[in-house]
C-alpha positions as CSV (number, residue, x, y, z in Angstrom):
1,X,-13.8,-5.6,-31.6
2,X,-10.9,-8.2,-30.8
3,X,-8.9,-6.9,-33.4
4,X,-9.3,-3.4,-32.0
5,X,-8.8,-4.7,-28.7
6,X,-5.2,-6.7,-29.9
7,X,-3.8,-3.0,-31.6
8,X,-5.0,-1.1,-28.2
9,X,-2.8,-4.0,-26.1
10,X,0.2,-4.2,-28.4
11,X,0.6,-0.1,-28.8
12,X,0.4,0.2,-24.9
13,X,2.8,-2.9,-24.7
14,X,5.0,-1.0,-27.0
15,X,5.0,2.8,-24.7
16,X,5.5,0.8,-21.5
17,X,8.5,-1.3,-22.7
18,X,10.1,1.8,-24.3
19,X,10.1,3.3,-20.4
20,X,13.2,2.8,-18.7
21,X,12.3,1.2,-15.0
22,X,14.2,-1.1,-13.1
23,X,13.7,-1.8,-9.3
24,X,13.4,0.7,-7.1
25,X,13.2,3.3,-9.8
26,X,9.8,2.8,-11.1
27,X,9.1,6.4,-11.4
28,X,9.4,7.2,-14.9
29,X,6.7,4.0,-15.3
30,X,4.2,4.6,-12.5
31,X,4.4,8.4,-14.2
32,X,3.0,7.0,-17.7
33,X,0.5,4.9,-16.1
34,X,-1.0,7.4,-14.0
35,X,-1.3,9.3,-16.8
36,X,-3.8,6.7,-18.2
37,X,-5.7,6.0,-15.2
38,X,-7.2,9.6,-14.9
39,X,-10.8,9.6,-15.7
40,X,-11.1,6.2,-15.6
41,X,-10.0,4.5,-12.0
42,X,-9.2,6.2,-8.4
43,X,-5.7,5.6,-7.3
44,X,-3.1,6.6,-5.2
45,X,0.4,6.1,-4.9
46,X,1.9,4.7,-1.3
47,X,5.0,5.5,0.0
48,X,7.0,2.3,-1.3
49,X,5.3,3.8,-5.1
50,X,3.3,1.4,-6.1
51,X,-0.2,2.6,-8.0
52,X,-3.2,1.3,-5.4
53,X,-6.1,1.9,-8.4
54,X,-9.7,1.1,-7.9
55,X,-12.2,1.1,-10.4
56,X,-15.9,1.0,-9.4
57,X,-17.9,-1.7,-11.2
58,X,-21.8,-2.2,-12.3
59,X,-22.1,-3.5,-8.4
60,X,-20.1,-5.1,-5.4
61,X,-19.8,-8.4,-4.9
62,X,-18.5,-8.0,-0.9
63,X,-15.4,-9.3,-1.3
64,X,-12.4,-7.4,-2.7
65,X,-10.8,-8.6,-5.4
66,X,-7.2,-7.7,-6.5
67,X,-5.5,-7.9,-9.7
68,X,-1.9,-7.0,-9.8
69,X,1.1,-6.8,-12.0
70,X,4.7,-5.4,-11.8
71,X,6.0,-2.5,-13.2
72,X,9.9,-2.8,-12.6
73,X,12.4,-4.4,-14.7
74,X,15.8,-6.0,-14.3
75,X,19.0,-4.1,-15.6
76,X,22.4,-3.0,-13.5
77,X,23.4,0.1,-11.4
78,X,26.4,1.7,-11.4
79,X,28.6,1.2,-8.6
80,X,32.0,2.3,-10.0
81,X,33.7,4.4,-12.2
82,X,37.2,3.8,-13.6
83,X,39.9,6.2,-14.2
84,X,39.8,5.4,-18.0
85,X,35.9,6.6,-17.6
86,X,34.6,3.2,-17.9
87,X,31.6,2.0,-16.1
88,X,31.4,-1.0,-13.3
89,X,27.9,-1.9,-12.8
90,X,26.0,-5.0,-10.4
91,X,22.9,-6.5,-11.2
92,X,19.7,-5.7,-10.4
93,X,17.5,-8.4,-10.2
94,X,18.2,-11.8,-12.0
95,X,20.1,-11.1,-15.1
96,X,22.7,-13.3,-16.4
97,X,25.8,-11.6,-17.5
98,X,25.6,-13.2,-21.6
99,X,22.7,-11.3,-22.2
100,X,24.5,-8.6,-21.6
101,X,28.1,-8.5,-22.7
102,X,28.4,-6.9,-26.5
103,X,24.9,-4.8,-25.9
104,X,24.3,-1.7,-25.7
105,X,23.0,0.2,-22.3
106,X,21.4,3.2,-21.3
107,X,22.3,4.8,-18.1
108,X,20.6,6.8,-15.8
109,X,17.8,9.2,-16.8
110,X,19.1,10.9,-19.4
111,X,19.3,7.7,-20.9
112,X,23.2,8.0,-21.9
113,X,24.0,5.4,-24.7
114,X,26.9,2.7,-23.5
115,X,28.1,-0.6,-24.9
116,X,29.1,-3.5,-22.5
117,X,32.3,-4.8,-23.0
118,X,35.4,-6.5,-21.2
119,X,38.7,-8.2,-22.0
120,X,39.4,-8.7,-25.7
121,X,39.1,-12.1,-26.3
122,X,42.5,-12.8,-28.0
123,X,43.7,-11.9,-24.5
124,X,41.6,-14.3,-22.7
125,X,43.1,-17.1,-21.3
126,X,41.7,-20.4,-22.7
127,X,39.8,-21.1,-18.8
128,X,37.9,-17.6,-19.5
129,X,37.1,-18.6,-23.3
130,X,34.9,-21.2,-21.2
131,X,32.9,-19.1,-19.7
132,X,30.7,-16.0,-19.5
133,X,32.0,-13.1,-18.7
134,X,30.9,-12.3,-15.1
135,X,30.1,-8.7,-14.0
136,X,32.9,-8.1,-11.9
137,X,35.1,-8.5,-15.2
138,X,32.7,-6.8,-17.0
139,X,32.7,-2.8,-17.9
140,X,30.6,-0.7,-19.9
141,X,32.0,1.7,-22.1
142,X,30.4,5.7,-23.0
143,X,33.0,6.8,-25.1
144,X,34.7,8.9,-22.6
145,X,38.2,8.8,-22.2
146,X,38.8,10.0,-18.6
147,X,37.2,9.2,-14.5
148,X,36.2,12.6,-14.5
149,X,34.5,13.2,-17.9
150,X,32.5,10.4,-17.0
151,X,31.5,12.2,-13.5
152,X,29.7,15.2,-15.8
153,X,27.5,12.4,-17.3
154,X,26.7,9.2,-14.8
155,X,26.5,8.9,-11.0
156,X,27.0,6.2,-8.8
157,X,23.6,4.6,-8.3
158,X,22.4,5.6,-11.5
159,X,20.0,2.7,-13.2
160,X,21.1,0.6,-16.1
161,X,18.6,-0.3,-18.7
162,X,19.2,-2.7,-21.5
163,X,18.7,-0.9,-25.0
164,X,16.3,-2.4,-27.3
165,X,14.3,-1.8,-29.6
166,X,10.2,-3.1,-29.7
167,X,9.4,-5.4,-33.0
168,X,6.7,-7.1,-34.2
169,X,8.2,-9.8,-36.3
170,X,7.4,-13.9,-37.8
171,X,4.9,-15.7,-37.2
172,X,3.1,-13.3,-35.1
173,X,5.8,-12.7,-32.3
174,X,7.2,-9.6,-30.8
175,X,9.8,-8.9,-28.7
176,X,11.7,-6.1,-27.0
177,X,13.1,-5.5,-23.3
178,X,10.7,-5.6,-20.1
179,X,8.0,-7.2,-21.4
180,X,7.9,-9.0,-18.0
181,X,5.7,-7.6,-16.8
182,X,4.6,-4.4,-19.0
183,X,2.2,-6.9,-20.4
184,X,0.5,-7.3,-17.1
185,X,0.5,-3.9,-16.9
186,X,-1.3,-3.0,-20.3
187,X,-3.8,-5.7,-20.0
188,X,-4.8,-4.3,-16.8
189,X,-4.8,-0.5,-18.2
190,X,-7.2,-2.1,-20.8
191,X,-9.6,-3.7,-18.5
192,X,-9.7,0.0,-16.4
193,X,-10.9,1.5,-19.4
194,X,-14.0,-1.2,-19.7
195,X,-17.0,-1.1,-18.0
196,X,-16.6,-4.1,-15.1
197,X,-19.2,-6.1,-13.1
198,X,-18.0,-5.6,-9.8
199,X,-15.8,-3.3,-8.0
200,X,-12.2,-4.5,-8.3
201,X,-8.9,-2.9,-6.9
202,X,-5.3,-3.1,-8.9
203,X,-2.1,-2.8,-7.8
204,X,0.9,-1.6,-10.2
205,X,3.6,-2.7,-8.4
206,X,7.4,-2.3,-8.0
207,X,10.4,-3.9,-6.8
208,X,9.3,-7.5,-7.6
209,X,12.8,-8.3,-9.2
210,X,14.6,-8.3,-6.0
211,X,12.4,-9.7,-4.0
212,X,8.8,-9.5,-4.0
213,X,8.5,-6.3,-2.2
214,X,6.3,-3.5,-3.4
215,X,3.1,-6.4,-3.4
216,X,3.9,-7.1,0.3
217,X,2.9,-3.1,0.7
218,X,0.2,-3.2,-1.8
219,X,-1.5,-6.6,-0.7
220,X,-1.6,-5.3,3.1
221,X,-3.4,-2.2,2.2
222,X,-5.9,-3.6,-0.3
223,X,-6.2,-6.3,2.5
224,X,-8.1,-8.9,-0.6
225,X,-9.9,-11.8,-0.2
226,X,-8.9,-13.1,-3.4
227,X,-5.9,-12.2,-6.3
228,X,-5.4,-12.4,-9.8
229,X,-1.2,-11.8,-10.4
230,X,-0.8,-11.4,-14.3
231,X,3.0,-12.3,-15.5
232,X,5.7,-13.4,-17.8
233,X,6.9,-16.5,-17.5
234,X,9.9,-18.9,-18.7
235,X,9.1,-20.1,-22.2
236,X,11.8,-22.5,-22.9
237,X,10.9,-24.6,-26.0
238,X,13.4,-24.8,-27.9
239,X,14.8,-28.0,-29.4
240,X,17.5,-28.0,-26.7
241,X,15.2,-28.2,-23.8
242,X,13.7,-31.9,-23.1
243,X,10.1,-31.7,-22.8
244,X,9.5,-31.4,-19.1
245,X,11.9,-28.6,-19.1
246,X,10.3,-26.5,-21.6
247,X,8.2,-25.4,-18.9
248,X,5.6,-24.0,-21.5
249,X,5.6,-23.4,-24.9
250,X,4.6,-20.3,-27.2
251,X,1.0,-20.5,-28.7
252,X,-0.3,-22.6,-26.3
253,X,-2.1,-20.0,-24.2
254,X,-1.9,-18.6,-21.0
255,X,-0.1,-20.6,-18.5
256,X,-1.6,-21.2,-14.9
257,X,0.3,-22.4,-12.2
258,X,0.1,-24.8,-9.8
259,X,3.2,-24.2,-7.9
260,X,6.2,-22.7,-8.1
261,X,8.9,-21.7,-6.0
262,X,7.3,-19.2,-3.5
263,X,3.5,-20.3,-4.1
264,X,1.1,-23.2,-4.1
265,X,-1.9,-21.6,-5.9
266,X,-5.0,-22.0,-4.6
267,X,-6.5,-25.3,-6.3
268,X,-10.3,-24.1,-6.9
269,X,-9.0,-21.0,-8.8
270,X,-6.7,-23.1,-10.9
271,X,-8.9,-25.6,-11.5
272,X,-11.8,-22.6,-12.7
273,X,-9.5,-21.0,-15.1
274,X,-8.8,-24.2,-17.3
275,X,-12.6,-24.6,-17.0
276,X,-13.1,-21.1,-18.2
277,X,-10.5,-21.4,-20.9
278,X,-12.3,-24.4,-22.2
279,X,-15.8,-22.8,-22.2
280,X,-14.6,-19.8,-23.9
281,X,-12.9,-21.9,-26.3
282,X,-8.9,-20.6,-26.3
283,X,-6.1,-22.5,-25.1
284,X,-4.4,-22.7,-21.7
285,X,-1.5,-24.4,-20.1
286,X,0.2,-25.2,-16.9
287,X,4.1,-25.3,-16.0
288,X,5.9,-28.6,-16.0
289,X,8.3,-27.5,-13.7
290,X,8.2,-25.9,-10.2
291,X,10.6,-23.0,-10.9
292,X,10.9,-19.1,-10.7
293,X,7.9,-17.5,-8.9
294,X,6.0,-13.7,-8.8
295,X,4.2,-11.6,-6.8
296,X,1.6,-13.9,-5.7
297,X,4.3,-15.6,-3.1
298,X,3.9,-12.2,-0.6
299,X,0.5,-11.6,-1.6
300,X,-1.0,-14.7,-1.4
301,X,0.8,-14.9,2.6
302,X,-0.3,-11.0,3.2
303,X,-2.4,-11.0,6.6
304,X,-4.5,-13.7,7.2
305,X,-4.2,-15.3,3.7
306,X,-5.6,-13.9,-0.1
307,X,-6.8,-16.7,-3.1
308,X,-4.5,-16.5,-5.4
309,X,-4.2,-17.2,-9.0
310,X,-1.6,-16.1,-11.7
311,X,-1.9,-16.1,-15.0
312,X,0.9,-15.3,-16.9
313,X,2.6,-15.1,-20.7
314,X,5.1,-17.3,-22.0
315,X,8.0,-15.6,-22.8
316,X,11.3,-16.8,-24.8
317,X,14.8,-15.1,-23.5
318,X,12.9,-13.8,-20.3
319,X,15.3,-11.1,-18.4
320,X,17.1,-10.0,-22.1
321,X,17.5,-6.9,-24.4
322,X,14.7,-9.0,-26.4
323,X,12.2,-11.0,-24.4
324,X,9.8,-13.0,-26.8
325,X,6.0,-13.2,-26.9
326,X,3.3,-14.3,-29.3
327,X,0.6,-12.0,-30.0
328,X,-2.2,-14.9,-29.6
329,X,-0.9,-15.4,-26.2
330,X,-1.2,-11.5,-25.0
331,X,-5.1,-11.5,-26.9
332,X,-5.5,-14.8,-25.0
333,X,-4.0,-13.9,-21.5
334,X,-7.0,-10.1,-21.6
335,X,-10.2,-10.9,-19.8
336,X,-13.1,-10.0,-22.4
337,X,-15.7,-9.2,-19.5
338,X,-16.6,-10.5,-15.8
339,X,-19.9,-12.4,-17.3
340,X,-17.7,-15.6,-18.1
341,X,-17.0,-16.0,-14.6
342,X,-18.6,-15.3,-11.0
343,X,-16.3,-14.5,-8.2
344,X,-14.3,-15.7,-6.6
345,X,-12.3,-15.6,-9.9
346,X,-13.0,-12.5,-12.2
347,X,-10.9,-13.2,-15.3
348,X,-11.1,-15.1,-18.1
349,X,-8.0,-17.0,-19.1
């Protein structure tokens, strides 16, 4: 059963990240998703487009319970074209420009093949050898040779998704683009298909890259009394990183925040889930620093207040062509059933 349930996570973690989706065009995403919820959940999409799904359970427990996760990713938009047919894009969402200069892109819907490239570095002056090429100085190439040859192939606005492809590879790691937070989002298409205690809503939600916005929407109408947010989060142990700053490490579990830069989570709920973890016998960890944040910090301030927990994956090279997860972790971060736990917290850890 777990090993069927680990194959049925990492084939739907493999579709979602191969969907193109950055902020604020989530469409192609919430598409696919939709397609998986029929039979199995009610939903409905509002007008920001996030997926409102609710699945009825075994019995109600009279308070509504939320679990959420994102479906954007970050990437660029174009927002010039040059005469040479050369593309200038910005950033959507919090990429850093060396993770991107040398890749390769796809642009738009039709998902037009580009490589980002800039200056030649034998013609950089010894101040720019310093540093990263910023985006300004940055263009992306699609092997046209003229402004308007370009113009029959990529509009201004169009979205700019990194180009990668999904592995399974090591020591039982994979990696591939926008696995923040397509892993939230197949663990929770997992836990639809199962048979659950008590009536539960979830919220596939969008723009959370540039600001948090689709879960303000989604928490207002769901209106919960308490919320589950399932994430990626900042894995940075690496020998360069002193230990504090590692943050959290791969292969040592789910990690459950107490704070971070938009939330204090709430303490009974964080508290619980290291409880659970250690009754159901799989590791768990915390942050050790108070950095980045998630959807919880609009939902957990939506109305008059929502009980918030997130549990989230550690992930190497977060915001990259090739984010990095362990398969233990993902197995780790699913809730098995509702009979580990009573509300108000319904997942395992």
């Amino acid at each position: 059963m777990r090993k069927g349930r680990l194959k049925y996570l990492i084939n739907e973690l493999k579709v979602l990240c191969g969907i193109n989706g950055i902020s604020g065009d989530e469409e192609a995403v919430a598409r696919y998703i939709c397609s998986r919820l029929d039979g199995f959940a009610e939903y409905k999409l509002d007008k920001l487009g996030n997926i409102i799904a609710f699945k009825k359970g075994k019995r109600s427990s009279g308070k509504r319970v939320m679990v959420s996760a994102h479906m954007d990713e970050v990437g660029m938009i174009v927002n010039y074209i040059n005469s040479d047919g050369t593309i200038k894009v910005s950033p959507v969402g919090g990429v850093d420009p060396r993770v991107v200069f040398g890749r390769r892109v796809e642009i738009g819907r039709s998902r037009i093949c580009g490589a980002a490239g800039g200056k030649a570095v034998h013609n950089l002056t010894a101040e720019e050898r310093r540093r990263s090429v910023p985006f300004d100085k940055m263009t992306i190439d699609i092997g046209t040779e003229s402004r308007e040859e370009t113009q029959k192939l990529v509009s201004l606005g169009d979205s700019v998704c990194f180009q990668s492809e999904f592995t399974e590879f090591g020591n039982g790691l994979i990696t591939g683009k926008a696995i923040d937070d397509r892993a939230g989002c197949a663990i929770m298409l997992r836990l639809i298909r199962q048979e659950l205690e008590y009536d539960t809503y979830f919220t596939f939600t969008v723009q959370e890259e540039i600001g948090l916005r689709g879960s303000s929407c989604a928490a207002y109408t769901v209106d919960p009394d308490f919320a589950v947010v399932l994430e990626a989060t900042t894995a940075a142990d690496v020998p360069t990183a002193s230990a504090e700053k590692r943050v959290c490490a791969l292969k040592g579990g789910p990690v459950v925040s107490f704070m971070d830069r938009h939330t204090i989570y709430d303490k009974e709920l964080y508290t619980l889930a290291f409880k659970t973890a250690e009754e159901i016998g799989i590791p768990c960890q915390t942050k050790t620093m108070v950095a980045g944040g998630n959807d919880a910090g609009a939902i957990h301030i939506s109305r008059s207040g929502v009980r918030t927990a997130a549990i989230s994956l550690p992930c190497r090279y977060l915001h990259s062509p090739y984010c990095v997860i362990a398969r233990e972790d993902f197995e780790n971060a699913y809730p098995v059933s509702y009979t580990h736990l009573t509300l108000p917290t319904i997942l395992r850890v």
